[in-house]
Backbone as CSV, one residue per row, in Angstrom:
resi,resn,N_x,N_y,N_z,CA_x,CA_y,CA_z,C_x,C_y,C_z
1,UNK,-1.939,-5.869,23.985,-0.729,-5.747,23.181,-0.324,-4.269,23.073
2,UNK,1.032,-3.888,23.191,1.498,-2.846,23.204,0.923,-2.115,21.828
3,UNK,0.897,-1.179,21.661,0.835,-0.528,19.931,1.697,-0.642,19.528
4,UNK,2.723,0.169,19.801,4.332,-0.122,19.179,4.709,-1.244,18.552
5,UNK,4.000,-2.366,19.257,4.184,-3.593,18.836,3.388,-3.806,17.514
6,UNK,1.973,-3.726,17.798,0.979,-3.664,17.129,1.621,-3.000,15.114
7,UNK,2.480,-1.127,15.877,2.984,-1.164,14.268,4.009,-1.560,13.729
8,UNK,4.724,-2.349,14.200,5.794,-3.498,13.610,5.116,-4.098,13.048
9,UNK,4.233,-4.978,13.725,3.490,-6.440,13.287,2.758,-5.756,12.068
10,UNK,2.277,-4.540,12.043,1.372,-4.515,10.348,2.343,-3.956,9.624
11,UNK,3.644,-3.269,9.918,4.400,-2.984,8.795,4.946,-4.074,8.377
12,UNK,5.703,-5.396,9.157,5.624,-6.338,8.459,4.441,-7.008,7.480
13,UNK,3.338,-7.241,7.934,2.214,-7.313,7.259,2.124,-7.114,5.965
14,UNK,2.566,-5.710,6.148,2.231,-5.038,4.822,3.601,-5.379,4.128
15,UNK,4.758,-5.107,4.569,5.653,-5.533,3.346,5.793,-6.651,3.104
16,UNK,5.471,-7.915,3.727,5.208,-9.050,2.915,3.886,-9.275,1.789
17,UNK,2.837,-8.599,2.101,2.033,-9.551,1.443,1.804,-8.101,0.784
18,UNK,2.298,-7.092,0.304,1.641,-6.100,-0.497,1.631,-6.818,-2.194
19,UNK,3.389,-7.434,-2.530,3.582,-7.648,-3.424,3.475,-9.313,-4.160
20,UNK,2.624,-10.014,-3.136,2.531,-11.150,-2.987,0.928,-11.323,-3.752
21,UNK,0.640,-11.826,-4.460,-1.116,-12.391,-4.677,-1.611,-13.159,-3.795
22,UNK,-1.562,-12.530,-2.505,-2.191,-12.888,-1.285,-3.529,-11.644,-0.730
23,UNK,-3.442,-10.384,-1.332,-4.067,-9.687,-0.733,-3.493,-8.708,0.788
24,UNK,-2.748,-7.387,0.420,-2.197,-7.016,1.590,-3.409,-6.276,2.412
25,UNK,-4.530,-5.856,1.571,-5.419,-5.157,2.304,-6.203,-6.192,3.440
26,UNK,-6.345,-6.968,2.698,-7.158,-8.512,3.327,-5.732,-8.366,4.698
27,UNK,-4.790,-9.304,4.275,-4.381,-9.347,5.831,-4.371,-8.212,7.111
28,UNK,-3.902,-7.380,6.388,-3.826,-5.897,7.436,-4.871,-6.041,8.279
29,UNK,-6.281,-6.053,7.538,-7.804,-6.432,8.518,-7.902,-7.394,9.177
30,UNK,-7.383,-8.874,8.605,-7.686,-9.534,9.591,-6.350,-9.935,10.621
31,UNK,-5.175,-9.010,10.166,-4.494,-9.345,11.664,-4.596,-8.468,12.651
32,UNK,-5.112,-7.300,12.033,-5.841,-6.333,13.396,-6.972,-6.279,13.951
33,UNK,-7.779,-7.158,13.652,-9.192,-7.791,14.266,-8.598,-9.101,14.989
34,UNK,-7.737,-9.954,14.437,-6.981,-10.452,15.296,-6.072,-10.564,16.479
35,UNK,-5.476,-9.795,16.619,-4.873,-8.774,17.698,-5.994,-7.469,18.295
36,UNK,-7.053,-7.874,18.332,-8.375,-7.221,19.105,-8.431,-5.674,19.253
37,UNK,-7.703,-5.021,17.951,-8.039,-3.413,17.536,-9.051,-3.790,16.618
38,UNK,-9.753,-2.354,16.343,-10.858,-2.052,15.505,-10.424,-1.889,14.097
39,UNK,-10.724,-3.012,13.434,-9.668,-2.588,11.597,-10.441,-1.584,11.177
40,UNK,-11.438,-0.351,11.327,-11.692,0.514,11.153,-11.137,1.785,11.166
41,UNK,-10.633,1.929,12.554,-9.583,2.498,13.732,-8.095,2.714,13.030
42,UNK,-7.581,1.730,12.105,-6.155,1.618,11.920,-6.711,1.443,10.549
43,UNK,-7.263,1.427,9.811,-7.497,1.710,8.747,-6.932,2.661,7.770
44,UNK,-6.580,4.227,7.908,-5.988,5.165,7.716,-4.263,4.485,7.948
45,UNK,-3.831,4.120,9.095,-2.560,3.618,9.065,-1.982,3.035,8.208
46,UNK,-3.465,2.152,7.509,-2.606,0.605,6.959,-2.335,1.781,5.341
47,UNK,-2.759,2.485,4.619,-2.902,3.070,3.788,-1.436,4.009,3.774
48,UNK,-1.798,4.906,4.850,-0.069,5.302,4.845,0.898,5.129,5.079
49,UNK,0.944,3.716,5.431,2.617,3.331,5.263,2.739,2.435,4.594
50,UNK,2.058,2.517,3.091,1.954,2.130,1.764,3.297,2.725,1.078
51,UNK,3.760,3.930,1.640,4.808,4.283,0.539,6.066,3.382,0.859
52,UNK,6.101,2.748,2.435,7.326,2.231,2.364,7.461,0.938,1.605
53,UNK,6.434,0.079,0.588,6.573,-0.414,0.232,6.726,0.180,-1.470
54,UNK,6.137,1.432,-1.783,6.677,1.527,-3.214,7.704,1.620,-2.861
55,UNK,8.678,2.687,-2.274,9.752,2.771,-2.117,11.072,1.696,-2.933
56,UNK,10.213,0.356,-1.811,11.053,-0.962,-2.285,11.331,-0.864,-3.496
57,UNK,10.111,-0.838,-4.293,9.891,-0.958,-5.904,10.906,-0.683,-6.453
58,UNK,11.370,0.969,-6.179,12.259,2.217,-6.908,13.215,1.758,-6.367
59,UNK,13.658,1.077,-4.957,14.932,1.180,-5.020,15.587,0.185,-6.193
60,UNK,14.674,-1.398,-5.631,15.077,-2.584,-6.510,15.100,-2.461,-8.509
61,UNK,14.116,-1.359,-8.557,14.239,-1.357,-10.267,14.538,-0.237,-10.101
62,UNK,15.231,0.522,-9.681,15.850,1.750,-10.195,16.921,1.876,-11.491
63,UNK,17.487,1.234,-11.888,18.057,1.075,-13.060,16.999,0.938,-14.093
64,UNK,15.683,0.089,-14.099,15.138,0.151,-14.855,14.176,1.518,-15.463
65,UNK,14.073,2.072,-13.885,13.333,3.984,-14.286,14.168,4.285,-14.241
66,UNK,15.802,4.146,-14.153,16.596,5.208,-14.729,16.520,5.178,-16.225
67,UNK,16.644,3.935,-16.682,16.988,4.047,-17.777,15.690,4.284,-18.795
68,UNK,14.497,4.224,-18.420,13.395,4.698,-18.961,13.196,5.968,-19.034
69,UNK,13.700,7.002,-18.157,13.815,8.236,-18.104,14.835,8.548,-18.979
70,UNK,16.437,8.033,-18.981,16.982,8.274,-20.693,16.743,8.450,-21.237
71,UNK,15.582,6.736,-21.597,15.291,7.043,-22.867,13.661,7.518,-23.337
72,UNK,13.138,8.390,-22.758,12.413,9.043,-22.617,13.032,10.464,-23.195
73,UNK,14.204,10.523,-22.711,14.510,12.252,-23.375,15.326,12.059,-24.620
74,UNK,16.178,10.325,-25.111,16.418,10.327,-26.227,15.471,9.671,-27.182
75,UNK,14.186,9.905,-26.771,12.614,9.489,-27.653,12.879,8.012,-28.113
76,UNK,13.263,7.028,-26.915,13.223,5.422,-27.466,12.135,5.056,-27.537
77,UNK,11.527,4.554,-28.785,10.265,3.868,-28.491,9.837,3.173,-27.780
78,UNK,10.701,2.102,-26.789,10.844,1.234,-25.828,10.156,1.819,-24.824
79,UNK,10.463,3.278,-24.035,10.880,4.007,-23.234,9.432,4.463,-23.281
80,UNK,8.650,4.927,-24.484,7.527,5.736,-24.691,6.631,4.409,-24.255
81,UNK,6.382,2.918,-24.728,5.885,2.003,-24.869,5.459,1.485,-22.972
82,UNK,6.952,1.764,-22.253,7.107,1.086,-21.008,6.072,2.163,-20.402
83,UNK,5.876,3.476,-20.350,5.047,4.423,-20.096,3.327,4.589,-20.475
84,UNK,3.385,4.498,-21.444,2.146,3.984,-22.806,1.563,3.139,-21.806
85,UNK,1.891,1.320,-21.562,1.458,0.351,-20.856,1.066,0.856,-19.064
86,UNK,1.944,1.431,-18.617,1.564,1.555,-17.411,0.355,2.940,-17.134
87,UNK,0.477,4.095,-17.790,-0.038,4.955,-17.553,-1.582,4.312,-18.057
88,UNK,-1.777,3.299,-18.771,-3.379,2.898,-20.069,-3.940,1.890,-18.803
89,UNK,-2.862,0.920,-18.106,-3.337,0.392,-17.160,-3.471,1.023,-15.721
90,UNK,-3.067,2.362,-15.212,-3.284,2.858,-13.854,-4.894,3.940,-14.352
91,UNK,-4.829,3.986,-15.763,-5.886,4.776,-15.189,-7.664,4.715,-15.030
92,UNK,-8.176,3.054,-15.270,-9.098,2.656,-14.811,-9.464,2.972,-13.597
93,UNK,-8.212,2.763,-12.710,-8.026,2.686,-11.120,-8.623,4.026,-10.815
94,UNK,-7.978,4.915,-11.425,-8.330,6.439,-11.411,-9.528,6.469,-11.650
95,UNK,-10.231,6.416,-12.326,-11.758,6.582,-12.780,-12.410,5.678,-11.420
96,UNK,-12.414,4.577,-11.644,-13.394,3.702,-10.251,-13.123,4.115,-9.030
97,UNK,-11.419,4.311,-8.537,-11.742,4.855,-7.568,-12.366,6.487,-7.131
98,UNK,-12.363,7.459,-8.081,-13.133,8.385,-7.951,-14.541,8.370,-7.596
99,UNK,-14.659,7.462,-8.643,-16.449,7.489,-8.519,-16.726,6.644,-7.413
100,UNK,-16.202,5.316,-6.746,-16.823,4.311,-6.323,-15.899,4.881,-4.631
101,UNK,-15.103,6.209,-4.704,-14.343,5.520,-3.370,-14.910,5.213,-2.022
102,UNK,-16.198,6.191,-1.914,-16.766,5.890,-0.072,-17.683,4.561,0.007
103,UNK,-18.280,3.972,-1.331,-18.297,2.909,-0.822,-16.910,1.706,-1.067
104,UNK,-15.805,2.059,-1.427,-14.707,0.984,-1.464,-14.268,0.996,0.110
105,UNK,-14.343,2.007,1.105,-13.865,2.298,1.895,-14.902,1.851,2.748
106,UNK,-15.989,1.702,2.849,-17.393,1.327,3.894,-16.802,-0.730,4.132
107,UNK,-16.158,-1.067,3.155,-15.460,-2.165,2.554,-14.447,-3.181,3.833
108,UNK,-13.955,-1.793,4.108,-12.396,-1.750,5.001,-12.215,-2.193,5.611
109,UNK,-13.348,-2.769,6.287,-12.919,-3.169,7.969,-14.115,-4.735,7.935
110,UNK,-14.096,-4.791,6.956,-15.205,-6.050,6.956,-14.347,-7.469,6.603
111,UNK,-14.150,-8.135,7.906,-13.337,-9.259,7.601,-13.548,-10.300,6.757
112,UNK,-15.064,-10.452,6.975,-16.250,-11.495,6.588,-15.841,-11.079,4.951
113,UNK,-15.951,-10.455,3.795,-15.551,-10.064,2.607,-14.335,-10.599,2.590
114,UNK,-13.095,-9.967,3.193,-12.073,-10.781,2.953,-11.390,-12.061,3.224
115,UNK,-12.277,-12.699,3.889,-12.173,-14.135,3.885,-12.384,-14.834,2.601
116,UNK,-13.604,-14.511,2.271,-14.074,-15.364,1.116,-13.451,-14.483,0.200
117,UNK,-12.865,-13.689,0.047,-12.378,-12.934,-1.095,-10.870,-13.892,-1.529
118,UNK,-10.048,-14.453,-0.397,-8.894,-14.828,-0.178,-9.315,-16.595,-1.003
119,UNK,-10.205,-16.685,-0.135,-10.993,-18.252,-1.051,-11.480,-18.337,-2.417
120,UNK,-11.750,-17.482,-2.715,-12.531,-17.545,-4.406,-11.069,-16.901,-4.965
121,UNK,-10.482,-16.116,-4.568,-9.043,-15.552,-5.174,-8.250,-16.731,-5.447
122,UNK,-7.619,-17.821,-4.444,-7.283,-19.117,-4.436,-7.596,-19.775,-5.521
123,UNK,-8.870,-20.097,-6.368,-9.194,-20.762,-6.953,-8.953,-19.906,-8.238
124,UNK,-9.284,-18.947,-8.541,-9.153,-17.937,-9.602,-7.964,-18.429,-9.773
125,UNK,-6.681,-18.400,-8.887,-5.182,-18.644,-9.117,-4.942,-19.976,-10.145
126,UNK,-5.474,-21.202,-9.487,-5.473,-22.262,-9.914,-6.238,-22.384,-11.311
127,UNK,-7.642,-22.053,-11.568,-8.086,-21.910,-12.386,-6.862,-21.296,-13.749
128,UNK,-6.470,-20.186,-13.539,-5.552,-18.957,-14.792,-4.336,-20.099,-14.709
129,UNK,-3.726,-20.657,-13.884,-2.410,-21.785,-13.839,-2.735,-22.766,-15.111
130,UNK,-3.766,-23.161,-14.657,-3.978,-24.541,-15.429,-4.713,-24.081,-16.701
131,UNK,-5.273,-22.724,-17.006,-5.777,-22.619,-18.280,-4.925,-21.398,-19.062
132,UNK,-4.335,-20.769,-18.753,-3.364,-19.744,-19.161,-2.593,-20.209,-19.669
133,UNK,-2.296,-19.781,-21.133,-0.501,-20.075,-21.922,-0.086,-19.104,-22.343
134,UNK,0.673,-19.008,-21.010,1.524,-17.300,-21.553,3.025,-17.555,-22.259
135,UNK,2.984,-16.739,-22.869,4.457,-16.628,-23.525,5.254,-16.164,-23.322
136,UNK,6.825,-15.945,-23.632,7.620,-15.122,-23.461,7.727,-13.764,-24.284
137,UNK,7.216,-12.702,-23.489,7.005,-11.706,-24.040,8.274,-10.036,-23.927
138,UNK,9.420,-10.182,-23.149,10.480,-9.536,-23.104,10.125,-8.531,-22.432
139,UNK,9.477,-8.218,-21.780,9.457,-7.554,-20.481,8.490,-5.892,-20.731
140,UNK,8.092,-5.063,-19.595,6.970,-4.700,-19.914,6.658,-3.519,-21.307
141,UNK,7.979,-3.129,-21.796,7.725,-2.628,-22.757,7.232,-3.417,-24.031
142,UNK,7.181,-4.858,-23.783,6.675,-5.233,-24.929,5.381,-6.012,-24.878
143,UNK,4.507,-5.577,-23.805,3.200,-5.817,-23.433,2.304,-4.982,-24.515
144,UNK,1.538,-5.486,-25.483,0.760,-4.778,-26.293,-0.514,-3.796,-25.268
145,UNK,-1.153,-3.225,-26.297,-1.825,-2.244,-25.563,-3.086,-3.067,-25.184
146,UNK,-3.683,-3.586,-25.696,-5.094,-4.481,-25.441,-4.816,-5.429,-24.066
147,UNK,-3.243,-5.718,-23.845,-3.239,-6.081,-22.712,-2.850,-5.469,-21.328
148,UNK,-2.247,-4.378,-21.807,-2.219,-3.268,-20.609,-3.986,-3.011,-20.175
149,UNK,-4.688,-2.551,-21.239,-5.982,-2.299,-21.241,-6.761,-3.241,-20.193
150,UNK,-6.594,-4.439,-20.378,-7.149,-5.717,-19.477,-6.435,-5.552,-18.175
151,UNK,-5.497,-5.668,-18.155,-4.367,-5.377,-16.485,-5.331,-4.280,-15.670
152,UNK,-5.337,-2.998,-16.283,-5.726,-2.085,-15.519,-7.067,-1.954,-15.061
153,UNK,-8.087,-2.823,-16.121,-9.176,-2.782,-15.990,-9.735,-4.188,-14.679
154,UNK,-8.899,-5.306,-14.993,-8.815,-6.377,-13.697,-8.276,-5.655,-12.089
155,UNK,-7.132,-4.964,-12.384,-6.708,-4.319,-11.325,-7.954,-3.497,-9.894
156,UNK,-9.193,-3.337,-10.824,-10.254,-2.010,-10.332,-11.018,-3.565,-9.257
157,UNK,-11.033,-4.735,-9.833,-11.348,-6.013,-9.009,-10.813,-5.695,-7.957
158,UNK,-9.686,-5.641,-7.658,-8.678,-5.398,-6.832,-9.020,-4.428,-5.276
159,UNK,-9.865,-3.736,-5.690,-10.394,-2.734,-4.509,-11.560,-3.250,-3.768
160,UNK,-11.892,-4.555,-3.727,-12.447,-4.785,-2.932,-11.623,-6.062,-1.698
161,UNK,-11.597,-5.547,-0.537,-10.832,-6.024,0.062,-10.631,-7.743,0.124
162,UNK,-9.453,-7.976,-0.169,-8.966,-9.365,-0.159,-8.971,-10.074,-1.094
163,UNK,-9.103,-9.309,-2.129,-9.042,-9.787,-3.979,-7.612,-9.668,-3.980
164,UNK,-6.892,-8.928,-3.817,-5.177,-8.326,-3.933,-5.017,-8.143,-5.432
165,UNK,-4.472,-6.330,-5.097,-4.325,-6.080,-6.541,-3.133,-7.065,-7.462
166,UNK,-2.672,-7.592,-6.217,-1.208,-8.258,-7.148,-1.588,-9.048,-8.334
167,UNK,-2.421,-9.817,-7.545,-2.488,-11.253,-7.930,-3.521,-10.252,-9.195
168,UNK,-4.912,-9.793,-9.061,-5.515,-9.369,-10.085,-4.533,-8.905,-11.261
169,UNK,-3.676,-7.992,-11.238,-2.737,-7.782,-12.285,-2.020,-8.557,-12.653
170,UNK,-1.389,-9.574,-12.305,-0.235,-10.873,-12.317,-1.649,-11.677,-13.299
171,UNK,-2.632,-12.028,-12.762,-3.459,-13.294,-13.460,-4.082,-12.291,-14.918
172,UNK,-4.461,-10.957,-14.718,-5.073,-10.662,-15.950,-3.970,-10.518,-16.774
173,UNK,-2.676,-10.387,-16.749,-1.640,-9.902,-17.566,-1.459,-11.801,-18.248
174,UNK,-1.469,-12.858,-17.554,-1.253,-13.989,-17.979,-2.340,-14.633,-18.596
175,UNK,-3.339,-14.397,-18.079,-4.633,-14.686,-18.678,-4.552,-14.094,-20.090
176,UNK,-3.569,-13.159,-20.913,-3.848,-12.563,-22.302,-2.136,-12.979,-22.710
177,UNK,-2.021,-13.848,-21.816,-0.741,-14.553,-22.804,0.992,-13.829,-22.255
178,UNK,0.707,-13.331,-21.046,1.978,-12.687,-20.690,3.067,-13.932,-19.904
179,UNK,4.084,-14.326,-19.880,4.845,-14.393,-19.148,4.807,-14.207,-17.598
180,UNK,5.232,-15.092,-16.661,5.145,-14.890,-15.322,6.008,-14.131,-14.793
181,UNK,6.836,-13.735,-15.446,8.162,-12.747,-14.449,7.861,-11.536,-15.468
182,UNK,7.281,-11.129,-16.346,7.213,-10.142,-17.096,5.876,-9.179,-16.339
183,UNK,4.849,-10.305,-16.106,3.350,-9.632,-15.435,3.648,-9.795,-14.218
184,UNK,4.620,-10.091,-13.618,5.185,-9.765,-11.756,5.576,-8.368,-11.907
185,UNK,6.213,-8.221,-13.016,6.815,-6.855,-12.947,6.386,-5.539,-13.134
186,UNK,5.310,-6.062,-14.034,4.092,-5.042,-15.187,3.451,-5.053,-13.597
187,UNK,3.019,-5.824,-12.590,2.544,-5.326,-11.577,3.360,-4.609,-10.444
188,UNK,4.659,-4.905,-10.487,5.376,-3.967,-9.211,5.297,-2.437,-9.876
189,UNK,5.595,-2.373,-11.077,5.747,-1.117,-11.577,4.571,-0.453,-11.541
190,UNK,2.757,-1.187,-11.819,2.038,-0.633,-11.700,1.909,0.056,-10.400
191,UNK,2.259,-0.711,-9.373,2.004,-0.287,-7.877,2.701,1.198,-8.140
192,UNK,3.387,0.943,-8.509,4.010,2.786,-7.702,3.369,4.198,-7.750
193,UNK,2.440,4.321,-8.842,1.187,5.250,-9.069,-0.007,4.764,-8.645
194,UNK,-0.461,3.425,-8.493,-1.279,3.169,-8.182,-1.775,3.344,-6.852
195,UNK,-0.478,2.935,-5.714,-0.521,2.928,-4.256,-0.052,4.423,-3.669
196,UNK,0.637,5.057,-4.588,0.975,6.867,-4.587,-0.605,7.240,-4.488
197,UNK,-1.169,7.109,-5.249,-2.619,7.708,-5.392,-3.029,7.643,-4.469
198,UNK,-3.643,6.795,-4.321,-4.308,5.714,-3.158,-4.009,6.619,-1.961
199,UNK,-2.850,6.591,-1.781,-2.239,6.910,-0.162,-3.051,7.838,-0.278
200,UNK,-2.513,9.299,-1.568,-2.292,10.440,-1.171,-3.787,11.155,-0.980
201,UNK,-5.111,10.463,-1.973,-5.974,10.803,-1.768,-6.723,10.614,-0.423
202,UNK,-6.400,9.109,0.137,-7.146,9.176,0.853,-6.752,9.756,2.186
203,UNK,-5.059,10.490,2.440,-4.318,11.037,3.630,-5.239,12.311,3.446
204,UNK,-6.027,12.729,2.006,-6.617,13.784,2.015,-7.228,14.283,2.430
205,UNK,-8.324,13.040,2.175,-9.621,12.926,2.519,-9.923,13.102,3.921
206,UNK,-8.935,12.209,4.688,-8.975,12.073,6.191,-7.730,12.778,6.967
207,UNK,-7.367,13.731,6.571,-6.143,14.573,6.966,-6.714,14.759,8.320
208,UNK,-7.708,15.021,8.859,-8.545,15.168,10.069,-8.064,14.590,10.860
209,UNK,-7.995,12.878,10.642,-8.113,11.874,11.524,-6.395,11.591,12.025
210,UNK,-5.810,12.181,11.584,-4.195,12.228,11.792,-3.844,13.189,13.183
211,UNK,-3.517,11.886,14.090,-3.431,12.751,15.247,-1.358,12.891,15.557
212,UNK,-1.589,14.045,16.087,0.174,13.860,16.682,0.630,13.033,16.689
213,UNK,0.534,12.114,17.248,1.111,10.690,17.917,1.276,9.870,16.720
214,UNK,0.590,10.176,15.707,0.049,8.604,14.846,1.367,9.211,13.842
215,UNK,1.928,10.186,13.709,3.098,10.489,12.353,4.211,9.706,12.637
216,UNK,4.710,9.412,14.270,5.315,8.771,14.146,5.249,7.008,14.358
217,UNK,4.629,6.615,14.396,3.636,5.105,14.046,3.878,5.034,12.457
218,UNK,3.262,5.872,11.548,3.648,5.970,9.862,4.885,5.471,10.115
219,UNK,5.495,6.494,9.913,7.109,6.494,9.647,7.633,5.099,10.062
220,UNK,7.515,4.462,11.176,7.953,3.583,11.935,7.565,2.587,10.715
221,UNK,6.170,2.070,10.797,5.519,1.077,9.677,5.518,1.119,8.404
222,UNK,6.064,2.352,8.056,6.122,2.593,6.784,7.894,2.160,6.327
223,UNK,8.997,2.190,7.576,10.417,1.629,7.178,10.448,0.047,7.452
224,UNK,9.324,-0.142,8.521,9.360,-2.216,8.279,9.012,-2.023,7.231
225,UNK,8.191,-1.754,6.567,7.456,-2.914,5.306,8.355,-2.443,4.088
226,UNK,8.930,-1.382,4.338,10.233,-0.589,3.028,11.124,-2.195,3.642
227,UNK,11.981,-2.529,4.412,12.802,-3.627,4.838,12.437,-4.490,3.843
228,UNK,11.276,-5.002,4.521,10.383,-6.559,4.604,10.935,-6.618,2.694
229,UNK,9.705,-5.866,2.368,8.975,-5.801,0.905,10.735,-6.087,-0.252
230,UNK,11.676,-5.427,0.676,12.908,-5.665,-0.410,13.316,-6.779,-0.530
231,UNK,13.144,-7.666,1.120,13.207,-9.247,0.737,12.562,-10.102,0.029
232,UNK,11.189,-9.381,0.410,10.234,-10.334,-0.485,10.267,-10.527,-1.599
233,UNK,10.192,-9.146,-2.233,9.924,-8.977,-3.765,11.256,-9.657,-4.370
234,UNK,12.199,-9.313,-3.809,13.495,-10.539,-4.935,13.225,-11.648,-4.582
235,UNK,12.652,-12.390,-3.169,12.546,-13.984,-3.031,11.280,-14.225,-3.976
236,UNK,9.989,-13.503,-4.302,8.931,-14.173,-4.760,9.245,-13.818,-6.779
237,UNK,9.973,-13.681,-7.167,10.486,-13.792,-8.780,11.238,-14.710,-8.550
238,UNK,11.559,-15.378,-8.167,12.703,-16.088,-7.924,11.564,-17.295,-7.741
239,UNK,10.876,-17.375,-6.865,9.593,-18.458,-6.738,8.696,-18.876,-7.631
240,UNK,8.305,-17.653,-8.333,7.280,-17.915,-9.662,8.208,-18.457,-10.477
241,UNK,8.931,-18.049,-10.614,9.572,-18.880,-12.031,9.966,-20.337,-11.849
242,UNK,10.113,-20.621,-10.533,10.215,-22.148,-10.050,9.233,-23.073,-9.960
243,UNK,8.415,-22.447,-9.280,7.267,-23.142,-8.710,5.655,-22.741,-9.446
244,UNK,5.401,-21.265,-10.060,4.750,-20.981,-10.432,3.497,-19.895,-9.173
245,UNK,2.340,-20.325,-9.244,1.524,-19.306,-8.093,0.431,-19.847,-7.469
246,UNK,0.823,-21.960,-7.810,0.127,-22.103,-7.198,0.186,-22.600,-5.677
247,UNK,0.929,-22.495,-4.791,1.650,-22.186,-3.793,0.939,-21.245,-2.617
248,UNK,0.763,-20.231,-3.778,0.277,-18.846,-3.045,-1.858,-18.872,-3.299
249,UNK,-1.477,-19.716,-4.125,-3.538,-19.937,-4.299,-3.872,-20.917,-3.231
250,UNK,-2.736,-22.334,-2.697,-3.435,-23.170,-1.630,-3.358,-22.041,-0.590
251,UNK,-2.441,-21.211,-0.368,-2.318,-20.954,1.245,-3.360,-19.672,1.049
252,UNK,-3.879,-18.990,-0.231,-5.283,-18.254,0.378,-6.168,-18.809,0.513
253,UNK,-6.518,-20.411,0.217,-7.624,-21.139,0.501,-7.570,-21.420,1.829
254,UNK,-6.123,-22.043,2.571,-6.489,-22.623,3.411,-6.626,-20.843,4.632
255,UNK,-5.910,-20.219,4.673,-6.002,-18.686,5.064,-7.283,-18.253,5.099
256,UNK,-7.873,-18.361,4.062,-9.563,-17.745,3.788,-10.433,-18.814,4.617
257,UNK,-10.036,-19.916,4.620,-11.271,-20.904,5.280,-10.784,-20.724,6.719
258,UNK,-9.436,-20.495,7.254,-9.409,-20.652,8.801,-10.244,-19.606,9.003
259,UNK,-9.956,-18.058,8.434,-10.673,-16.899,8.782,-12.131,-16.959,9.269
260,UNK,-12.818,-17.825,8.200,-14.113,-17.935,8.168,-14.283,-19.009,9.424
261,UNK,-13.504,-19.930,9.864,-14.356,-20.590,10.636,-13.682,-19.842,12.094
262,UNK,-12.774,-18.715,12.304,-12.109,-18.196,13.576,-13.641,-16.999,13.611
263,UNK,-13.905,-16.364,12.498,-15.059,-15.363,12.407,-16.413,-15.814,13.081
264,UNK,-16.290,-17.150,12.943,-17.728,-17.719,12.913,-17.793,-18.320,14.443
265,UNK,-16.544,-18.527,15.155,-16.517,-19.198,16.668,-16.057,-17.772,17.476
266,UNK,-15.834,-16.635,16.918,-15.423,-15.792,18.478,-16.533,-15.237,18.737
């Protein structure tokens, strides 16, 4: 398979399933062990063209950080609250991944983990569906702090490949009584510091491994999944509130079990 090809196919990848409780790290690995590259190898890739999916985020709620930044300088409590929640829940992430990152990263390329990660995730889904009664809670400024606290601290689940931070933030935010389109959102918004980080530390770490050739591969994979991710993210609010998430829990079961039995015959 061509590469070129190769970074289409994971920038799509990635902008579908970043914002999906499917696990975007999980697929990235196993569709490039699938397509017979080393998910070790492209590992660094799948990480930096992470921003073209915050991107999405800011463009689609940009009214909403505009107007949080308002009212941020006309001291709305709303404004302090929407900040309060996200900054109490990104910074677990911060702490675990400091301490824990070279083995989160030894993680990366191990398909066998994210198979069964995609399968026990599945059921977790179904499980929080059928025992969760969330309420209508008016959106993320009015997420109390004990439950930001839980979001961010479920979120750190999230770093092991094929858990997906989505779904970890979406189920711990409902699991304490949130609303389904309120904790979709409390998670897109988390992403944008969360996956900023992420990138930037680890482009750091491995600034080495960045060859000529590969900046423009980024760029390329990093404007599919900016595309993709703008469709997605308005079609899948639009889904939860219809259908709910359990939809997205059969197809990581049945996803996680093909994996395991394609792992187990090549």
């Amino acid at each position: 398979m061509p590469e070129l090809l190769l970074v289409i196919i994971l920038g799509i990848v990635e902008g579908v399933t970043e914002y999906l409780p499917v696990s975007s790290t999980g697929h990235l690995i196993l569709a490039t062990e699938l397509m017979g590259y080393d998910a070790d190898q492209w590992a660094l890739f799948n990480i930096a063209i992470q921003p073209g999916a915050i991107l999405a985020i800011l463009v689609l709620y940009w009214r909403t950080f505009r107007d949080v930044a308002v009212g941020l300088v006309k001291r709305e409590a709303a404004a302090w609250r929407f900040v309060r929640n996200i900054a109490v829940a990104f910074f677990p992430a911060v702490v675990i991944g400091l301490a824990f990152g070279d083995r989160i990263e030894m993680m990366l390329g191990n398909a066998m983990i994210v198979a069964w990660a995609l399968i026990i995730g599945g059921f977790a889904i179904l499980a929080v569906e059928h025992l969760a009664r969330p309420t209508e809670s008016g959106g993320v400024a009015n997420v109390t702090l004990k439950q930001s606290v839980v979001v961010g601290l479920v979120q750190c689940v999230a770093m092991i490949p094929g858990v997906s931070r989505s779904a970890a933030t979406i189920l711990g935010a409902m699991a304490m009584g949130v609303d389904r389109k309120t904790a979709a959102e409390f998670s897109f918004f988390l992403a944008v510091p969360t996956l900023t980080g992420a990138t930037v530390l680890q482009l750091a770490k491995h600034h080495d491994q960045l060859q000529p050739g590969m900046t423009g591969n980024i760029l390329l994979g990093a404007l599919v999944s900016f595309v993709v991710a703008i469709v997605v993210v308005k079609a899948f609010v639009a889904i939860i509130q219809r259908y709910g998430f359990k939809p997205f829990a059969y197809y990581r079961i049945v996803a996680g079990s093909a994996a395991l039995v394609w792992l187990a015959l090549r």
